[in-house]
KELODO-75978 format. One record per residue (C-alpha): residue in three letters; x, y, z. Coordinates in steps of 0.001 Angstrom, whole numbers, plus 500000, padded with zeros to 6 digits. Layout:
<fikols>
ALAXYZ ...
</fikols>
This chain:
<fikols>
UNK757149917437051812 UNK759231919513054387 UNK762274919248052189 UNK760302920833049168 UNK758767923597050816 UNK761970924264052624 UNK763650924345049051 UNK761020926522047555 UNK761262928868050297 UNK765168929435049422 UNK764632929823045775 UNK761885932546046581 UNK764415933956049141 UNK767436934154046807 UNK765515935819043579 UNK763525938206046108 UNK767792939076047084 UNK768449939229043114 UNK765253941483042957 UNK766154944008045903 UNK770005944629044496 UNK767890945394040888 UNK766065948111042405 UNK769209949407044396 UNK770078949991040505 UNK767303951554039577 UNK766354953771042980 UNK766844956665040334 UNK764455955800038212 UNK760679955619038402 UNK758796953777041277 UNK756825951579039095 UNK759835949792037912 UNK760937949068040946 UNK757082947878042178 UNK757161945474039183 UNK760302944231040291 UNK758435943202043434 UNK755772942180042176 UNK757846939514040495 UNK759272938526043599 UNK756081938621045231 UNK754371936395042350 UNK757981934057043085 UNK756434932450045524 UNK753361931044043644 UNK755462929495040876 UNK758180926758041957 UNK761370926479039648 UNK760404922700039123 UNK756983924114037269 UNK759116925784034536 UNK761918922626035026 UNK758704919986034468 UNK757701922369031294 UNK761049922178029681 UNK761584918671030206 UNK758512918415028138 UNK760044920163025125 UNK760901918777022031 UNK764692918445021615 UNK767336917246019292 UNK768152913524020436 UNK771291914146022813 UNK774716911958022483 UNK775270909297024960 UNK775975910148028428 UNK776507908532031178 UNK777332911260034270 UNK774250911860036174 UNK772729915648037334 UNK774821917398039321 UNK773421917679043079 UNK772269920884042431 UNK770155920724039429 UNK768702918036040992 UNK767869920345043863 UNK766685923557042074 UNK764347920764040565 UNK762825919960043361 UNK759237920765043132 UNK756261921818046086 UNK755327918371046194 UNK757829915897046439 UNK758985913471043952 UNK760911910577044409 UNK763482909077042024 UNK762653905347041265 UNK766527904799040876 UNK766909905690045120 UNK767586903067047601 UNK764418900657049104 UNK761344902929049685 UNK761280903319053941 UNK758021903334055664 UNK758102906276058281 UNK755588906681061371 UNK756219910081061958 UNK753594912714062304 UNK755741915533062121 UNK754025916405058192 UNK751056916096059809 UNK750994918105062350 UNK752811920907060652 UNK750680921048057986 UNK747237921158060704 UNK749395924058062060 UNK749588925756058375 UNK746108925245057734 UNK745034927015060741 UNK747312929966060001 UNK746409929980056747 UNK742538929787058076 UNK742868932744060694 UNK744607934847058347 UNK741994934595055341 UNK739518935354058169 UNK741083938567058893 UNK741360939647055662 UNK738104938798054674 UNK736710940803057984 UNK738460943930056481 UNK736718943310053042 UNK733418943013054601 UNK733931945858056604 UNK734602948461053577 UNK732325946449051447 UNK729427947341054066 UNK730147950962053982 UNK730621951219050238 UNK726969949596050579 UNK725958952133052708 UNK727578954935050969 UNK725543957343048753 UNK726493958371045325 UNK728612961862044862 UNK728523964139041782 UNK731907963666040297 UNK732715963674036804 UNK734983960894037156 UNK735739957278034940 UNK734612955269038221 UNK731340955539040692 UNK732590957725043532 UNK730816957253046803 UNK730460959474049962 UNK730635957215052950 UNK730134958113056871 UNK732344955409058399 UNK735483956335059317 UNK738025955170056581 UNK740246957191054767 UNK739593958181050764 UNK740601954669049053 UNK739405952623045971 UNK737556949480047084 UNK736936946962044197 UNK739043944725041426 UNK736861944550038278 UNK733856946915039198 UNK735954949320041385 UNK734381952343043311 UNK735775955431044919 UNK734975955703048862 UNK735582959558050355 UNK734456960165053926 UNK731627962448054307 UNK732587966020054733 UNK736109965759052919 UNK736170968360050814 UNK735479970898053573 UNK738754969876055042 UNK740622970043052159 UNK741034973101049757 UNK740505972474045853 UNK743995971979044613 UNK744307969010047522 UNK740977967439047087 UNK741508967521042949 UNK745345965868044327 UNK743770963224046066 UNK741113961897043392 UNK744000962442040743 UNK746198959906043212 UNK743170957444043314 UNK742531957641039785 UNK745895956455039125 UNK745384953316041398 UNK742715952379039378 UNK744745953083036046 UNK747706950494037638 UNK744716947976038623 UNK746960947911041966 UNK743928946412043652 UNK744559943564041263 UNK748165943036041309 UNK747978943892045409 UNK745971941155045681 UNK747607938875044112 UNK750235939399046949 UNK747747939377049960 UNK746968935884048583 UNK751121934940049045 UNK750996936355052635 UNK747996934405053475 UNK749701931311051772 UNK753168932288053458 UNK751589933751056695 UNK754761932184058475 UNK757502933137056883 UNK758665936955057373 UNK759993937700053891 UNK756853937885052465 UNK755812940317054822 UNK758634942424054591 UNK757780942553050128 UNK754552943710050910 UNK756035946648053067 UNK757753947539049599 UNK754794946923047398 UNK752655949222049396 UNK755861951866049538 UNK756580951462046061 UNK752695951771044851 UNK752510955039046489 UNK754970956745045184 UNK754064955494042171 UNK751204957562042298 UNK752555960258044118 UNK755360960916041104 UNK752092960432038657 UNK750268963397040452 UNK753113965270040224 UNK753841965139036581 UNK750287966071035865 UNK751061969258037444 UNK749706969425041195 UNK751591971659043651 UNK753635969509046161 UNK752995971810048689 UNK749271971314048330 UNK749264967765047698 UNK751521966782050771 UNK749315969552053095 UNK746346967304051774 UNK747803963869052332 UNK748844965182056074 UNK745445966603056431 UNK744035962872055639 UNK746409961322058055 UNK745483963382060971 UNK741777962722060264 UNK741664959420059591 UNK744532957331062054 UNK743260953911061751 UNK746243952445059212 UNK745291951390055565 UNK742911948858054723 UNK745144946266052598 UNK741742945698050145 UNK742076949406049824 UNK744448951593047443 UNK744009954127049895 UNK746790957399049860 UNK748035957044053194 UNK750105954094052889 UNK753846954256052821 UNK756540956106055600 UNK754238959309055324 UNK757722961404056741 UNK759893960117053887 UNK757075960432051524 UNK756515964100052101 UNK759818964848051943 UNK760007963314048680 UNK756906965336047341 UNK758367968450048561 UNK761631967295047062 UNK759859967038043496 UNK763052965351041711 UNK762196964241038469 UNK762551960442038275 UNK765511959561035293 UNK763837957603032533 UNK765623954092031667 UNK768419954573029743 UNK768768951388026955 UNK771613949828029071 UNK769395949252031884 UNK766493948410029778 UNK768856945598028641 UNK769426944473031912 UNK765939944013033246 UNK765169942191029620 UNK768105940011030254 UNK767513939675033916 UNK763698938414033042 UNK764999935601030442 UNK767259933841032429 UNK764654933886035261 UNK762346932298032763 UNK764620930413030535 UNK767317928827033520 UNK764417926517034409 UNK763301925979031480 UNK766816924581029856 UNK767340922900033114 UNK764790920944032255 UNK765675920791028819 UNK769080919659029751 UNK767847917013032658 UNK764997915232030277 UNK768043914572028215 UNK770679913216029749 UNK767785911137031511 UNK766781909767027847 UNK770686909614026915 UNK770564907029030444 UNK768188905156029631 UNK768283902379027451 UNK766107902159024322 UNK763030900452025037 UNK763395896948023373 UNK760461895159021770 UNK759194892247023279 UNK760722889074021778 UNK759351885267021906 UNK762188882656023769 UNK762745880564021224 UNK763688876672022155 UNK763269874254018790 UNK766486874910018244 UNK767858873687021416 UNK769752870706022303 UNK767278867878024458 UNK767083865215027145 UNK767479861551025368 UNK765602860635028566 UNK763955862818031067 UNK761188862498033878 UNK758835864464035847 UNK756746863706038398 UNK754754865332041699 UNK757165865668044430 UNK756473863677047800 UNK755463865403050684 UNK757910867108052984 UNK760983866040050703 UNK763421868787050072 UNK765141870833047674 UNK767707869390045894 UNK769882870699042211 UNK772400868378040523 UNK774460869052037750 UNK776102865374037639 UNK778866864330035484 UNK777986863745031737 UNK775308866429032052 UNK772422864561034051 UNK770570866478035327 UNK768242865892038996 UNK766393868398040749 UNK763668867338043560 UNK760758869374044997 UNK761095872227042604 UNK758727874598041352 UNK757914875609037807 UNK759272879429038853 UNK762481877964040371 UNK762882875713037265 UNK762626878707034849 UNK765401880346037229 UNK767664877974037036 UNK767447877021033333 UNK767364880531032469 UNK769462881852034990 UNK768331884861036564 UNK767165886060039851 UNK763658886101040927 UNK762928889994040248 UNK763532888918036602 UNK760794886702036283 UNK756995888049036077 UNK753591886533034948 UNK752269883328034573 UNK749340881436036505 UNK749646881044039965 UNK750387877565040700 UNK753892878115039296 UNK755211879115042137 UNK753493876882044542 UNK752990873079042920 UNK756063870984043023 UNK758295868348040353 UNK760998866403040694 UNK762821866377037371 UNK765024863584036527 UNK766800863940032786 UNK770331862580031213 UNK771188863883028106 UNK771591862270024340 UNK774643860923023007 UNK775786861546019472 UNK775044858679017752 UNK774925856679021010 UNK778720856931021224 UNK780988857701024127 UNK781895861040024567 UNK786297860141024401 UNK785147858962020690 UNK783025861976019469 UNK784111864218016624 UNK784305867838018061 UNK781215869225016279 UNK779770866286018375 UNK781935866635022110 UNK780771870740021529 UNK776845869716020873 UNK777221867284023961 UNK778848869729026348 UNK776226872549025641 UNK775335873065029006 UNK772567871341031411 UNK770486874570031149 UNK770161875152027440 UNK768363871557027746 UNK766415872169030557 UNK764883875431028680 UNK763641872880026086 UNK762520870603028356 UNK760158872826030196 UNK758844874054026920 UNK757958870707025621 UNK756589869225029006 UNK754683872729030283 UNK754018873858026579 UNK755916876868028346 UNK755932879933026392 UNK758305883011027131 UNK758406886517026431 UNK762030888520026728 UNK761703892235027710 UNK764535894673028352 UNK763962896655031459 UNK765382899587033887 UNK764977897797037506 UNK767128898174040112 UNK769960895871040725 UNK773217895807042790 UNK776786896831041664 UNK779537894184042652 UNK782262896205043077 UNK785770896235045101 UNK785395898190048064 UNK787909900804049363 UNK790740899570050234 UNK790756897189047635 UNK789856893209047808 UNK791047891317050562 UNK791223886916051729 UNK790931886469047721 UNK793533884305046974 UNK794205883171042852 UNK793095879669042416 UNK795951877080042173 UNK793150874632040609 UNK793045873684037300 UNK789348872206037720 UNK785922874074037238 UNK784029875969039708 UNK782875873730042897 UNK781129875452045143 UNK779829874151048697 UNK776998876411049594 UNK774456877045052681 UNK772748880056052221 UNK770035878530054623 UNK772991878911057271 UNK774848881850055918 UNK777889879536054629 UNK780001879694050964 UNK782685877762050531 UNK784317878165046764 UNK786938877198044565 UNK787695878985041013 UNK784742881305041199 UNK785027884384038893 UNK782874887119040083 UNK780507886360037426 UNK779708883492039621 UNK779681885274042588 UNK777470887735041278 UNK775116885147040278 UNK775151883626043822 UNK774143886791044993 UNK771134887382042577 UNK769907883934043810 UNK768113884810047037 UNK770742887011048567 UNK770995890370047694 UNK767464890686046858 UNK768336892273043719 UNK770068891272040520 UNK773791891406041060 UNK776275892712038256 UNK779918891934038236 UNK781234895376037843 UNK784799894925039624 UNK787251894508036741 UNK788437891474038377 UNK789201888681035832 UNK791091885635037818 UNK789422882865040021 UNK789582882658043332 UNK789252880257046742 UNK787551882297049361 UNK784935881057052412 UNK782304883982053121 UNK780297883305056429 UNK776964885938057309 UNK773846885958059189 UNK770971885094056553 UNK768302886737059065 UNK769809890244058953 UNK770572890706055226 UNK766843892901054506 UNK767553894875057706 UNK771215895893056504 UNK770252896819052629 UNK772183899522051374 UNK770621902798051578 UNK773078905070049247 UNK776306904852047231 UNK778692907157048714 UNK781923905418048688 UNK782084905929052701 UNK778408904921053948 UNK778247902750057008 UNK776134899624056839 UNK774550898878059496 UNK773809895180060886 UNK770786894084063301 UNK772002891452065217 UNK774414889904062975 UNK776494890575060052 UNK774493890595056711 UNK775911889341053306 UNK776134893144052680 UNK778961893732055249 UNK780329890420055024 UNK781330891277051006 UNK783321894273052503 UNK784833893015055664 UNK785820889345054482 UNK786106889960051057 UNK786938893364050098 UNK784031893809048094 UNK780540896125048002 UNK777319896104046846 UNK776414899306045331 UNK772316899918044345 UNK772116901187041112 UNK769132901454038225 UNK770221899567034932 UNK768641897544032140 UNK768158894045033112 UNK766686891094031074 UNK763197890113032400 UNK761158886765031337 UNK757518886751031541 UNK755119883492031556 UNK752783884097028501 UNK751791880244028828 UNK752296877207030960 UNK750702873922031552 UNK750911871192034001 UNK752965868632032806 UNK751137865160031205 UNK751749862133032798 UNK755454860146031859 
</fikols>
């Protein structure tokens, strides 16, 4: 939350800049375009970037090519809305303790509190003498009211606006002034600045601590002014007489402006004499700076909006298409000649076979683990199902059929290939005849894990000098891998299986087999979990090495966590196995 207001605040900041070197430009010109401009800088501050970013991403838009190069840094940033959103495709969520948000937003609220209170005494204040005020004979397009507290003349009211003059002000003033000052009111409540000021006393009570805002409503109120003041003047009042009548005010009535007022005392009342006497005629826009402030408006408007445009996407041209759901089908795969399973015993332990001439054995296994294996993917990739999947236990015994009963050195090779399908295609078939398991495939974004080499590249990865298949000697109870001809494939699969967490995707480019032994501390691996993929980021071990830093140091390889479309099962059906 801190991060978003903090980047909100900037924004504001840097347009309310753009806005003050835009009135520099136009300090020739009339003082309403330059209170408009202010206005807009004011208004800034109720309407985040990521509100105009959020409504473009929403727009319709021809479907992009692919791309794969994320947003830049900095749209990301200038996206960034009040509240804060986080990106799914970030490291592991972290649970904080602190009470820093809390306690500076208590401290907001109360500023926030005190300073609606004060404004609201003001209000009351007026609205109590415009109460008490009586009515005044004046031809004029709004009730004018004669009041006997002490406030200077002013306009009090947004929709149903009144004009409050002290009692006894027109024996102060001669008629030329007093006609000066109800002409200057009048034009207040032709502007609606009561309106549009309080749209910006709602900012500074929002805002109350940041100085900025302060310092545009120093500008409104000097801008709105002379405003008027140039108004007056063009109808054809006599500066002398309307600056004698505005000084005349100011000495009778000290207490400063009300700010739920569009009083005419407001403003540097030296400077804004001097520019009354002055009388300069204010230069009318010429088209080239009409241009400007059109073109100057768009992009304000339209930067967001095709920032959002542009983001929604390159985050669609990411993404993969959503696939439809599709049935795993198993009639067609090859079977068990013999296979049995029963209840495991109690307290034996996990054991997985792959013997010679595709036996298969597997002891105290669940259903879930079975699916894994024969299926192979990691257990983020597996969803649904009843609940005893994961916690009653088989023991699977199953050797496979032989071609016409024949041995394998005398099988045709249509026959050696259907014999040598592997162990897994048949277990998927068994489990589907003996559970009457039924699959669904989805296509998903999830997070997963990069394999890739580190800097530095890899290291203690010696080419295989076997000729045989993979063997591996694993303890990932003990932190312990011992292998021989493993592609990264392989070890990427190793990782998905308990390790990482995540699924793990071979993305190093690295095509031979190696021999390597990779030691780590099992107990420190969700402790160390990557938290970002800058190329230099330090991982961090609690007392031990984890898998994580073990890859880099011993191996010359990294996990990196990424977002990609990953292959998920879910259980639409499963039954407990019937009796051998």
């Amino acid at each position: 939350m801190i991060s978003a207001v903090t980047n909100h605040l900037w924004q504001s900041t840097l347009f309310a800049c753009v806005i003050g070197l835009l009135t520099l430009l136009f300090k020739s010109n009339r003082a309403a375009v330059r209170y408009g401009l202010w206005l807009a800088a004011s208004a800034k501050f109720l309407l985040p970037f990521s509100m105009l970013i959020g409504l473009g991403s929403q727009m319709e838009w021809q479907k992009p090519p692919v791309m794969n190069a994320p947003r830049s840094g900095a749209m990301e940033q200038v996206g960034e809305p009040l509240a804060v959103l986080a990106s799914p495709a970030r490291s592991l969520p972290q649970k904080s303790s602190s009470q820093v948000p809390a306690i500076l937003f208590t401290a907001w609220l109360v500023g926030f509190a005190a300073n609606s209170l004060a404004y609201g005494r003001r209000w009351w204040h007026v609205r109590a003498a415009s109460r008490a005020a009586s009515a005044l004979p004046l031809d004029l397009p709004i009730p004018a009211l004669s009041s006997f507290a002490h406030l200077e003349p002013g306009v009090f009211g947004i929709f149903r606006p009144v004009l409050l003059l002290p009692a006894g002000l027109r024996e102060h003033l001669s008629q030329s002034q007093f006609e000066a000052v109800i002409a200057h009111e009048l034009c207040h409540v032709r502007r609606r600045d009561n309106l549009t000021f309080a749209i910006h006393m709602f900012v500074e009570t929002s805002f109350w601590f940041y100085p900025p805002v302060r310092w545009i409503g120093t500008r409104l109120i000097e801008e709105r002014e002379r405003t008027c003041d140039e108004a007056v003047l063009r109808m054809g009042s006599d500066p002398q007489d309307y600056a004698t009548g505005i000084v005349t005010i100011c000495r009778l009535y000290l207490k400063s402006p009300l700010a739920c007022v569009s009083g005419v005392t407001g403003s540097n009342l030296r400077r804004r004499v001097e520019t009354i006497m002055l009388n300069r005629i204010a230069e009318s826009m010429n088209t080239g700076k009409k241009l400007l402030l059109f073109v100057a408006g768009a992009t304000a408007v339209a930067m967001p909006l095709i920032v959002g445009i542009i983001g929604s996407s390159q985050s669609q041209a990411q993404q993969p298409a959503k696939s439809v759901p599709q049935p795993v089908a198993t009639a067609s795969l090859p079977e068990f000649e013999v296979a049995a399973i029963r209840p495991s015993a109690p307290n034996s332990d996990l054991k997985v076979n792959f013997a010679s001439g595709g036996k298969l054995f597997i002891t105290n296994a669940t259903l879930r683990f079975l699916i894994k294996i024969a299926y192979d993917i990691g257990d983020d990739q597996l969803g649904g199902g009843p609940g005893w999947i994961g916690t009653k236990r088989f023991d699977v015994a199953a050797v496979p059929d032989l071609p016409q009963g024949g041995d394998p050195a005398n099988m045709a090779p249509d026959q050696l290939l259907l014999f040598h399908k592997p162990a897994r295609l048949r277990l998927q078939r068994l489990l589907a005849d003996r559970f009457q398991l039924e699959l669904r495939r989805e296509s998903t974004p999830m997070p997963i894990f990069a394999l890739v080499v580190a800097n530095g590249g890899p290291k203690r990865l010696p080419v295989t000098k076997s000729s045989g298949d993979l063997q591996l000697n694993a303890n990932p109870a003990n932190g312990d891998l011992r292998a021989t001809a493993m592609d990264m494939a392989s070890l990427a699969k190793f990782l998905s299986e308990g390790q990482a967490g995540r699924p793990v995707v071979d993305m190093t480019g690295l095509k031979d087999k190696y021999d390597f032994h990779l030691e780590w501390s099992p107990d420190t691996n969700q402790a160390a979990l990557p938290t970002g993929n800058a190329a230099n980021q330090q991982l961090v071990d609690a007392g031990g090495i984890s898998i994580f830093s073990a890859l880099q140091q011993q191996l010359g390889l990294k996990l990196v966590p990424r977002t990609a479309a990953a292959d998920r099962l879910f259980v639409v059906r499963a039954e407990l196995p019937s009796p051998n």
